[in-house]
C-alpha positions in Angstrom: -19.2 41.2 23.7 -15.5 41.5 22.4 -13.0 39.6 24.0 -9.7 41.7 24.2 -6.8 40.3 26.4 -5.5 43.0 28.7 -2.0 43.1 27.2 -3.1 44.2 23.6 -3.7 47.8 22.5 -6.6 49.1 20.6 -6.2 52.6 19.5 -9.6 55.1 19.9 -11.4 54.7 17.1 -11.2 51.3 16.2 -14.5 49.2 15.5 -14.6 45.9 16.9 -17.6 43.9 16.1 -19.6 41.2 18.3 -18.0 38.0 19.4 -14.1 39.0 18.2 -11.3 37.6 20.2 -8.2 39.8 20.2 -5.2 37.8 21.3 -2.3 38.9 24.0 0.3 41.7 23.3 -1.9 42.7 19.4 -2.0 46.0 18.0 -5.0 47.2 16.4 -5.3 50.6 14.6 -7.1 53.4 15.0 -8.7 53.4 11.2 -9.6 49.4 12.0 -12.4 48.0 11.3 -13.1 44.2 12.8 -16.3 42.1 11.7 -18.5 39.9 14.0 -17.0 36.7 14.8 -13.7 37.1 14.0 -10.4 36.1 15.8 -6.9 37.7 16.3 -4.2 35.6 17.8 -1.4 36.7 19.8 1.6 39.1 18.4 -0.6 40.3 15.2 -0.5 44.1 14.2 -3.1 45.4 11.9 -3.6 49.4 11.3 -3.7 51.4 8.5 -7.6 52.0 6.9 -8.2 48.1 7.2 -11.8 46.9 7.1 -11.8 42.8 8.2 -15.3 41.1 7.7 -16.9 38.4 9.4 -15.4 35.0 11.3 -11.8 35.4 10.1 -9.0 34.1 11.9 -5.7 35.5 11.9 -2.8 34.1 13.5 0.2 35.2 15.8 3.0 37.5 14.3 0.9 38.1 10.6 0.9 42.1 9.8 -2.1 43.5 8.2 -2.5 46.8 6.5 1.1 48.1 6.4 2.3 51.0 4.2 3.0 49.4 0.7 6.4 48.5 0.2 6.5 51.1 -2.5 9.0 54.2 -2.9 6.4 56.0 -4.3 3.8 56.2 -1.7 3.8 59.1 0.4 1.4 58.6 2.7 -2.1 59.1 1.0 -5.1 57.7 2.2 -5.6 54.3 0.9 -6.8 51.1 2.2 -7.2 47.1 2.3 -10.2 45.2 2.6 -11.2 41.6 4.1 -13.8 39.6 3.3 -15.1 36.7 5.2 -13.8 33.2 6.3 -10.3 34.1 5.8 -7.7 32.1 7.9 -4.8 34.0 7.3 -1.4 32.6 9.1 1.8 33.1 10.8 3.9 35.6 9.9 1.5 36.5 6.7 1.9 40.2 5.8 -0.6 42.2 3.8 -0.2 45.5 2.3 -2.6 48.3 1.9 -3.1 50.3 -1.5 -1.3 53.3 -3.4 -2.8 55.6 -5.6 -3.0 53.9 -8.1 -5.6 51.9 -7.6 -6.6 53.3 -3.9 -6.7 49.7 -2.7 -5.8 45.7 -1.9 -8.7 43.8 -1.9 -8.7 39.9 -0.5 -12.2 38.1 -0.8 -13.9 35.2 1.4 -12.7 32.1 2.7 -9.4 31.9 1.7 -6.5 30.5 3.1 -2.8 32.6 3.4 -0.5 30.0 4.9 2.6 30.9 6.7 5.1 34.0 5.2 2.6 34.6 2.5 2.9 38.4 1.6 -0.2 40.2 -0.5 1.6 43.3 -1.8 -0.3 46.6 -2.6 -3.2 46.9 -5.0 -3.4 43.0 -5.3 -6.8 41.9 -6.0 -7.5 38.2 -4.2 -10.5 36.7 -4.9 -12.8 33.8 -3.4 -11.9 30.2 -2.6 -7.7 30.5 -2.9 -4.8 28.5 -1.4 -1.7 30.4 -1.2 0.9 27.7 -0.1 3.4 29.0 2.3 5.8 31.6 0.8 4.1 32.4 -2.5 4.5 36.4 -3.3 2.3 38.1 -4.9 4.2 41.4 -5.8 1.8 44.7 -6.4 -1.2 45.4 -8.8 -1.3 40.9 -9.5 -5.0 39.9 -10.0 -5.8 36.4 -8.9 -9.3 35.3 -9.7 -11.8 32.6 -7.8 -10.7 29.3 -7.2 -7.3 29.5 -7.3 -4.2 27.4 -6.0 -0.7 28.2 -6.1 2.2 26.3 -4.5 4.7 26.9 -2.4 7.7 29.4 -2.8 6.4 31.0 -5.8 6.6 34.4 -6.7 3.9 36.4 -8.5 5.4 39.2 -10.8 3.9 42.7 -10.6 0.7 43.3 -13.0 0.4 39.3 -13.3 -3.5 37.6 -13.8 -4.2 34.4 -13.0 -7.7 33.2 -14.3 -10.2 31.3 -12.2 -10.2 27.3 -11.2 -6.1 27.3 -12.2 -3.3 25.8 -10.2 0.1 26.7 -10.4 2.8 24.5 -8.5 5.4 25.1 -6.2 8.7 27.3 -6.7 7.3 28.2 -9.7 8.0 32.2 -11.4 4.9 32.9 -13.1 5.9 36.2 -15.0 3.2 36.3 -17.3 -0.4 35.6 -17.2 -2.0 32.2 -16.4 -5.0 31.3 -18.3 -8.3 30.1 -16.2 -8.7 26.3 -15.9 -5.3 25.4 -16.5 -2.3 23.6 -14.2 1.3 25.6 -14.7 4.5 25.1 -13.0 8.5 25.8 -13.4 11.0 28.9 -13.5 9.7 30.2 -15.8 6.6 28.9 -15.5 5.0 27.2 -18.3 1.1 25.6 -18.8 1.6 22.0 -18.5 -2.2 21.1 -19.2 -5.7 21.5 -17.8 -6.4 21.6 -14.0 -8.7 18.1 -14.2 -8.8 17.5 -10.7 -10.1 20.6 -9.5 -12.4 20.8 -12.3 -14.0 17.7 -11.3 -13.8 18.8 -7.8 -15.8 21.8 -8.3 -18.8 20.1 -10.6 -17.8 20.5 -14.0 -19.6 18.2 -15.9 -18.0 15.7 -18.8 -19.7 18.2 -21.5 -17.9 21.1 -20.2 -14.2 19.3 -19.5 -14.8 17.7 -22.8 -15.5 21.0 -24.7 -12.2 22.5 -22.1 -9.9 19.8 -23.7 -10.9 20.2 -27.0 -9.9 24.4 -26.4 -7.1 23.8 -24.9 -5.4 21.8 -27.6 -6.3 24.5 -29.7 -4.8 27.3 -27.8 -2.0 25.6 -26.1 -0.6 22.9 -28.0 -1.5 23.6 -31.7 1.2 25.9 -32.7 -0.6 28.6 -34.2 -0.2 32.1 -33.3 -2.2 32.9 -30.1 -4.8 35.2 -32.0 -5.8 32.5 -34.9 -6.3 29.9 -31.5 -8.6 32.2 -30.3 -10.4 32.5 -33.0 -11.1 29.4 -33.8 -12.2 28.3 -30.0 -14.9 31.2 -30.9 -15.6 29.6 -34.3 -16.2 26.3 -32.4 -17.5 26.6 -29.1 -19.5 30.3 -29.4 -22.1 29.4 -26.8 -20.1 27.7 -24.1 -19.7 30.2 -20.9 -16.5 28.6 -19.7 -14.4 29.3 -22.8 -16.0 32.6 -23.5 -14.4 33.3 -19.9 -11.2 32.0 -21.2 -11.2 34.2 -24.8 -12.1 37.0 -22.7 -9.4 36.5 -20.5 -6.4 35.7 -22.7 -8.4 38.7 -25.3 -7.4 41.6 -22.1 -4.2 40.1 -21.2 -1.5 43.1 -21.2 2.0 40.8 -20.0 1.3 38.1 -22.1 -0.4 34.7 -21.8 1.7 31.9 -20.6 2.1 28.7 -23.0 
């Protein structure tokens, strides 16, 4: 069974799942959808057409599934989506979609700290730390295995690729390539995210063969299209870097370097 204090208000309609604790003086929609296990703290308002998985935890004074800060929604039916083993903090806010892409999508256990906002049609994926006060403005794509630090805005349309880390009061206005560290107004690639690399099992082959791209690509001085080709030339069966061709290959804003 639910357990619902007897201060907060759930609209009809509104699907709560087994075993979720809805804190004191919370709001929940009537388009709501709540997964098993998971837990609302005081103070938190979520409505709109938001579906929340499984054994998340959201905390006091976060607002989920707001209209998108956008003048040109009007209304229409769009929605946000939660995976599972979020923790998602104080004072967070999370935006559902426009048109134009019908949806924000967040993924599984990630980790919003506090004043983090998601803006509409963001796409979060799985495994991310977003430090307290990062932005992500509307349509930004951030892929698996993410970190970004504190105080750092995300401009609109912005991709960051998997496994890359992006530091603190940083502006990332164009795209950030997978596997890299980045930091500074405007932000810049500063070299390859070792750490987390090793954190996550990379083996020596695969950093190695990481290295060797990325001097190629980032610190070699030719034009961004001859670096890529030559990473192909040189590494044509190694998944990792065909990930990272791919990547900078559909980048529309621009890779950063």
């Amino acid at each position: 069974m639910a357990e619902i204090h007897q201060t907060a208000i759930i609209e009809k309609g509104a699907v709560i799942g087994e075993n979720v604790k809805i804190g004191p003086y919370s709001v929940i929609g009537k388009d709501v959808k709540i997964g098993d296990g998971t837990v609302i703290d005081s103070h938190v308002v979520v409505t709109g057409k938001t579906t929340i998985g499984k054994n998340n935890k959201i905390y006091s004074y976060a607002s989920v599934g707001q209209d998108p800060q956008d003048l040109k929604y009007a209304g229409e039916d769009t929605e946000l989506i939660i995976g599972d083993n979020n923790k998602i903090r104080e004072f967070v806010t999370i935006n559902k979609g426009t048109l134009a892409a019908n949806r924000t999508q967040i993924g599984n256990n990630n980790l919003l700290m506090a004043y983090v906002h998601v803006a509409h049609d963001v796409i979060l994926g799985n495994n991310c730390v977003l430090a307290n006060n990062v932005t992500l403005a509307g349509h930004v794509e951030v892929s698996d295995n993410v970190v970004i630090g504190g105080l750092t805005p995300v401009h609109q349309w912005v991709k960051i690729g998997e496994h890359a880390m992006i530091g603190g009061a940083s502006a990332v206005t164009q795209d950030i390539a997978p596997f890299v560290t980045a930091e500074g107004n405007r932000v810049r690639v500063r070299g390859l995210n070792l750490t987390g690399l090793k954190r996550r099992g990379f083996t020596d082959e695969e950093i190695s063969n990481l290295k060797k791209a990325y001097r190629i690509i980032f610190r070699s001085n030719l034009p961004l299209k001859d670096a890529v080709d030559e990473v192909v030339e040189k590494f044509p069966e190694d998944k990792n870097l065909k990930y990272m061709v791919e990547f900078i290959s559909s980048c529309s804003r621009g890779i950063a370097r």
